[in-house]
C-alpha positions as CSV (number, residue, x, y, z in Angstrom):
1,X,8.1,19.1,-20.4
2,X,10.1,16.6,-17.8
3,X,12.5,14.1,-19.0
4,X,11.4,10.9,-17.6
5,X,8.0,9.9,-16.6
6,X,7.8,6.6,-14.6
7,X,4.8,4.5,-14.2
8,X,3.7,1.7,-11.8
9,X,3.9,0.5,-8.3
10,X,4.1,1.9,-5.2
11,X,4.2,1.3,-1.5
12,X,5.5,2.3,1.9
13,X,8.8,0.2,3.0
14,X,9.5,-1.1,6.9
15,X,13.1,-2.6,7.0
16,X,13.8,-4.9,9.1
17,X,17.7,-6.1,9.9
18,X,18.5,-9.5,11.2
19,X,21.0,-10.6,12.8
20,X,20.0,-14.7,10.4
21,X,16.6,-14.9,9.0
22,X,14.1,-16.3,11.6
23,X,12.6,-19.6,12.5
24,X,9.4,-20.3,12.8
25,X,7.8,-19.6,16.3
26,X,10.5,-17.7,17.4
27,X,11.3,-14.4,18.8
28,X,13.5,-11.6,17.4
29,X,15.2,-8.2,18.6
30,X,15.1,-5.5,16.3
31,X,17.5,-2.7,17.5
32,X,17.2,-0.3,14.6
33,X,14.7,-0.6,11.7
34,X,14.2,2.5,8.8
35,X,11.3,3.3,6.8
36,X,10.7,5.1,3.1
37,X,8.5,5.1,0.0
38,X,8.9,1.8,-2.3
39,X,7.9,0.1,-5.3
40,X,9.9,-0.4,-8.5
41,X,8.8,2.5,-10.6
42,X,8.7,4.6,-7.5
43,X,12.3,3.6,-6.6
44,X,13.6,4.7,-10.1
45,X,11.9,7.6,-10.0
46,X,13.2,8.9,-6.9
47,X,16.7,8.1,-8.1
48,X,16.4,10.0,-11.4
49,X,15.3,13.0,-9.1
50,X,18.2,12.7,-7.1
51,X,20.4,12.3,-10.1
52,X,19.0,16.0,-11.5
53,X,16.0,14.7,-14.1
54,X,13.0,16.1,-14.5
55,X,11.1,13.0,-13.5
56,X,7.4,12.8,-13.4
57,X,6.1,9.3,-11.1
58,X,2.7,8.2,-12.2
59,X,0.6,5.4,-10.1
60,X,-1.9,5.2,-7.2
61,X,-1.8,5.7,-3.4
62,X,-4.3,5.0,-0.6
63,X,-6.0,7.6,0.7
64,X,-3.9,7.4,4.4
65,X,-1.1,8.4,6.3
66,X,1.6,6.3,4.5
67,X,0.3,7.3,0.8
68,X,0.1,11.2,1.8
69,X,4.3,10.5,3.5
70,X,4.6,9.3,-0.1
71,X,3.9,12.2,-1.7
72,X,5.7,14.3,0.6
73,X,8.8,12.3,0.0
74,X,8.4,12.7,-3.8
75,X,7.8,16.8,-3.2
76,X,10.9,16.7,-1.0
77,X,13.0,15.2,-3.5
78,X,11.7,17.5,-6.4
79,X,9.7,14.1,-8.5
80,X,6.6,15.7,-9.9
81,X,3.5,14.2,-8.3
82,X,0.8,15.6,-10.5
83,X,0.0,12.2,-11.7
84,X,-0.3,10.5,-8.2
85,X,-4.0,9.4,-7.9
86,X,-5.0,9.0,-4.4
87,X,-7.9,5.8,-3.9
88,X,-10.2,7.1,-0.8
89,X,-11.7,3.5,-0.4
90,X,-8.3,1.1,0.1
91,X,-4.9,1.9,1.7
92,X,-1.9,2.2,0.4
93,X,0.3,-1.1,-0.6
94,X,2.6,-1.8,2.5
95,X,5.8,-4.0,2.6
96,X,7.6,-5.2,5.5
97,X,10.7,-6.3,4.2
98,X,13.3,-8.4,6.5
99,X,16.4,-8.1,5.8
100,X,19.2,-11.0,6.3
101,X,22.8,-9.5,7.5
102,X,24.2,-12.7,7.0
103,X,24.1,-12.6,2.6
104,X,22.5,-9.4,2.1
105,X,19.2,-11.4,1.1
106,X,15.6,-9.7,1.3
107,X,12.3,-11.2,2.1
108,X,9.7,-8.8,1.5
109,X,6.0,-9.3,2.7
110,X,3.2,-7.2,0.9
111,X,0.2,-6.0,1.6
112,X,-2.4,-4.6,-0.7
113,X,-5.8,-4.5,-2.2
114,X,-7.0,-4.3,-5.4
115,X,-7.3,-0.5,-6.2
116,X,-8.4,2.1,-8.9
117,X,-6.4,2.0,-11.9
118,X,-3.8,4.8,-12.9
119,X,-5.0,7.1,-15.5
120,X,-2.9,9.5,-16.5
121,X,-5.4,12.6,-17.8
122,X,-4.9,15.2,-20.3
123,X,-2.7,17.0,-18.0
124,X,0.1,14.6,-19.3
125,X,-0.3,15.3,-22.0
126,X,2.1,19.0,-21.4
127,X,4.9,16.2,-20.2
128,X,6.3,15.4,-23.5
129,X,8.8,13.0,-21.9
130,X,12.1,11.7,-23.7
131,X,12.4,8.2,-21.8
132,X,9.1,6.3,-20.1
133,X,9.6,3.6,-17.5
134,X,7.4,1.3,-17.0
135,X,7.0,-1.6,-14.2
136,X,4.0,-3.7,-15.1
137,X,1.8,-2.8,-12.6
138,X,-0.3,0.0,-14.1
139,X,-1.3,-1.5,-17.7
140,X,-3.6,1.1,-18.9
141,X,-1.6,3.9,-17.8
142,X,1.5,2.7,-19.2
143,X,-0.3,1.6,-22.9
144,X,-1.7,5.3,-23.1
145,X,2.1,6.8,-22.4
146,X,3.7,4.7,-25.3
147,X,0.5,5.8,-27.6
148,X,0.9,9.2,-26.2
149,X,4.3,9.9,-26.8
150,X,5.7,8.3,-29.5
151,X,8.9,9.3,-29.6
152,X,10.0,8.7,-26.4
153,X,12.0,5.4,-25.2
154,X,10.8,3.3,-23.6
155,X,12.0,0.3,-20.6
156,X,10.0,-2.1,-19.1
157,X,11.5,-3.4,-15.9
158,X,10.2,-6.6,-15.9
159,X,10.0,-8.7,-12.7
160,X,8.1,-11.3,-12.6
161,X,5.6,-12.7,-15.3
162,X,1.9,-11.1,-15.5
163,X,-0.3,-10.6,-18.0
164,X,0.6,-6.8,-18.0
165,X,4.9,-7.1,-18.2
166,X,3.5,-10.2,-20.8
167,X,1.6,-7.2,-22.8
168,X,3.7,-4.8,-22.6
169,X,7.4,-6.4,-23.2
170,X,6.5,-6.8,-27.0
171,X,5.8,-3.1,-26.9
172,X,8.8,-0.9,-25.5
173,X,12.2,-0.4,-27.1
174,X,13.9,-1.7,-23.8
175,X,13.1,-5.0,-21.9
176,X,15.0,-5.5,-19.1
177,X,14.1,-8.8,-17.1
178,X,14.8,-10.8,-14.3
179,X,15.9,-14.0,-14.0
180,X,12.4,-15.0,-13.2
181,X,10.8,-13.5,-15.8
182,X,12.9,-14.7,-18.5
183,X,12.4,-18.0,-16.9
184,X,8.9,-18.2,-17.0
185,X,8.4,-16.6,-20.0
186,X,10.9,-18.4,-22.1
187,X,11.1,-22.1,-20.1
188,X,14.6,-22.1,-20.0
189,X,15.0,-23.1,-16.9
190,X,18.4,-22.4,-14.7
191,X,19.9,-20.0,-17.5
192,X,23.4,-21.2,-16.4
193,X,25.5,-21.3,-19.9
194,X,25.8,-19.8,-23.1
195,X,23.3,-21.8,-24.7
196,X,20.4,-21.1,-22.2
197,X,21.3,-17.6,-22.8
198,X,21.0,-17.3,-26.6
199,X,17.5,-19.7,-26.1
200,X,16.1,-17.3,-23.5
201,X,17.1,-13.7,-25.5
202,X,15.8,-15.6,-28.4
203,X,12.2,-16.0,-26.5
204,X,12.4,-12.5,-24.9
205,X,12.7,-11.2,-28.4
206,X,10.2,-12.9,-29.6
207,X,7.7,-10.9,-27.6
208,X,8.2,-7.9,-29.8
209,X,10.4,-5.7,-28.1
210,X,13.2,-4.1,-29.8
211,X,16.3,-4.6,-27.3
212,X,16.6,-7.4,-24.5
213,X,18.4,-8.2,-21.8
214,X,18.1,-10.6,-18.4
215,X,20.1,-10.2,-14.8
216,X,21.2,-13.0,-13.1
217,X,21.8,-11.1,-9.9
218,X,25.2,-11.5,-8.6
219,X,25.9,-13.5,-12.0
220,X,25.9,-10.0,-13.9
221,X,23.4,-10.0,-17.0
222,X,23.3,-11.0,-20.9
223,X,22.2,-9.2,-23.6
224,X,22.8,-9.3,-27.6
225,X,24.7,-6.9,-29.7
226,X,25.1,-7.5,-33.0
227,X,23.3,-10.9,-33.1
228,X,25.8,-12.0,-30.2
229,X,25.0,-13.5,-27.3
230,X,27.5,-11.1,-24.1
231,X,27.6,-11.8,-20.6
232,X,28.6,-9.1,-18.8
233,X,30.0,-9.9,-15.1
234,X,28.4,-8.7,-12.1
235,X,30.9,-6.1,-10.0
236,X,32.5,-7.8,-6.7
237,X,30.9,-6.6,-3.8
238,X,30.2,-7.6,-0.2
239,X,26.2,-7.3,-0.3
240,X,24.6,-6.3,3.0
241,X,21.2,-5.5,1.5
242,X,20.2,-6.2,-2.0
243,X,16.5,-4.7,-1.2
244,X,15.9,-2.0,-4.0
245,X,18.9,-3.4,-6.5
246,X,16.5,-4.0,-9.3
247,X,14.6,-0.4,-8.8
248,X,18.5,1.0,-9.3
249,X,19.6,-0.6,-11.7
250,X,16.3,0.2,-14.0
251,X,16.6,4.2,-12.8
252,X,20.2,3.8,-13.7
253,X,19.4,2.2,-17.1
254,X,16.8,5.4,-18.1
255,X,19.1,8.0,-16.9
256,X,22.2,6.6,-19.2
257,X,19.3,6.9,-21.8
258,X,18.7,10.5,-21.4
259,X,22.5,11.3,-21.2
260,X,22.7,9.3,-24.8
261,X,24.7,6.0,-23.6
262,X,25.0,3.2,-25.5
263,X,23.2,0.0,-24.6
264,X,26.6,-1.5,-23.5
265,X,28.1,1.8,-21.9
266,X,24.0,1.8,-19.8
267,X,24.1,-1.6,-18.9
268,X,27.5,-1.1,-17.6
269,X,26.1,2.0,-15.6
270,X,23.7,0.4,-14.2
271,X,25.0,-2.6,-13.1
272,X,27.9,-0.3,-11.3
273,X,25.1,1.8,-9.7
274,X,22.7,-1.5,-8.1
275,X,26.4,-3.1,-7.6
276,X,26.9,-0.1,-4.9
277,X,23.5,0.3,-3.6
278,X,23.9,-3.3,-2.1
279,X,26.6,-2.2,0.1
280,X,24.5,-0.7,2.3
281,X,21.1,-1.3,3.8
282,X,18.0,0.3,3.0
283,X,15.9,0.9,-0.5
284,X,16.2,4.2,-1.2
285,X,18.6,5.3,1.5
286,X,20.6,2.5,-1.0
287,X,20.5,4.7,-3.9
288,X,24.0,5.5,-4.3
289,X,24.8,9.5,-6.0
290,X,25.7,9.9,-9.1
291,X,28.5,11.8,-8.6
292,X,29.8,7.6,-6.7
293,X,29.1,6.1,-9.7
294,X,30.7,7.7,-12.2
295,X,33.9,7.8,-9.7
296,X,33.8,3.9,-9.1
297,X,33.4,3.2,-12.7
298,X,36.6,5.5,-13.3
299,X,38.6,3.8,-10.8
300,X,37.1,0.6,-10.9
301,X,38.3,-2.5,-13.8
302,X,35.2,-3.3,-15.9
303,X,34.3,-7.4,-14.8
304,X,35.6,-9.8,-17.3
């Protein structure tokens, strides 16, 4: 048995500081630079590792040097990697992401090809998790979890709107978008006042799923409890690199899950744990220890 099994996309990260973002036909220095495993579901998964649960990452590498340093990373860390398929006949996703020191903004550049699809196999079967997390990025895989295990919860970190996060967001207990995705799903555009809000968790909800909620990045994030319509306040921070935020925030979200939070008392969590990870550069040398959070949250007023 593991605890959480996450499911979707993965890649190997180059960061890239700047000193501004650049123009066009221009040159750059790049003293320093840092490298690691990526990918939403991959992010979270790492950081649940870290954090002490059993975590299980399901999804699909290339069959090359970067996919086999993902694996190693994962064994390093503990993540079970029995479910990692390795493709032969594409490489793995890569992202070169550049990173602006001036606001803390990310602009990431990804390459892939189209690859085999995840399938999880019987062996998964022994996993029995108590919380699945889901990115949109491995449909199939992620449909035959929620059938599969019934009783676990389930979170769909939904970024941005494809016909998979579309699929799935009317099917897990937990959908947790973006500003994008809510956007594009719901066509409430802007989502800057009360009444956007309660239009857009109306559309979310209207997918299917049982619990919503949308960030609004360094606006906080809304969500409903008991029919109301709450903005909860993003922490004040000085953001040096928000690369990764998201990824933390979502791993966050599942562990408070498996430790039996309450929606509010997770999204609170959560939004304390991608609040620090900004602080510092880097995606998952970002992912701030648990042992931080729960002492910022302690000493820390909750936003208002």
């Amino acid at each position: 048995m593991i605890d959480i099994l996450c499911i979707g996309h993965v890649a190997w990260d180059v960061f890239l500081p700047l000193k501004k973002f650049p123009e066009e036909d221009s040159k750059a220095v790049i003293h320093e630079w840092s490298e690691s495993g990526g990918g939403p579901a991959s992010n979270a998964a790492y950081l649940l590792t870290r954090w002490g649960a059993q975590t299980a990452f399901a999804g699909v590498v290339g069959g090359d040097a970067n996919g086999y340093r993902i694996i190693d990373e994962f064994k390093a860390a503990g993540t079970d990697t029995s479910l990692i398929q390795i493709d032969e006949k594409v490489p793995t996703p890569h992202s070169t992401i550049i990173v602006n020191e001036q606001n803390g903004s990310r602009t990431i550049l990804n390459r892939r090809k189209e690859k085999a699809p995840c399938v999880l196999g019987p062996s998964a079967d022994e996993m029995r998790p108590k919380v699945i997390l889901l990115d949109g990025h491995e449909l199939d895989a992620s449909l035959d979890a929620i059938e599969r295990f019934p009783d676990a919860q389930t979170v769909l970190d939904a970024g941005a709107l494809r016909e998979a996060t579309r699929v799935l967001a009317g099917k897990v207990d937990y959908l947790l978008a973006s500003k994008r995705f809510t956007e594009e799903l719901t066509g409430v555009d802007q989502l800057d006042n009360p009444d956007q809000w309660r239009r857009a968790l109306r559309g979310l909800h209207e997918t299917g799923c049982e619990t919503a909620a949308f960030t609004l990045g360094a606006k906080g994030l809304v969500y409903e409890l008991e029919n109301e319509c709450v903005h909860l306040p993003a922490f004040k921070v000085k953001a040096v690199d928000t690369t990764a935020a998201g990824d933390i925030f979502h791993g966050a979200f599942a562990f408070g899950l498996l430790q039996k939070m309450g929606l509010v008392q997770c999204l609170i969590f959560s939004s304390m744990a991608a609040a620090l990870s900004v602080e510092r550069p880097g995606g998952r040398n970002s992912i701030p220890a648990l042992q931080e959070v729960e002492a910022a949250l302690s000493r820390r007023e909750l936003p208002s």
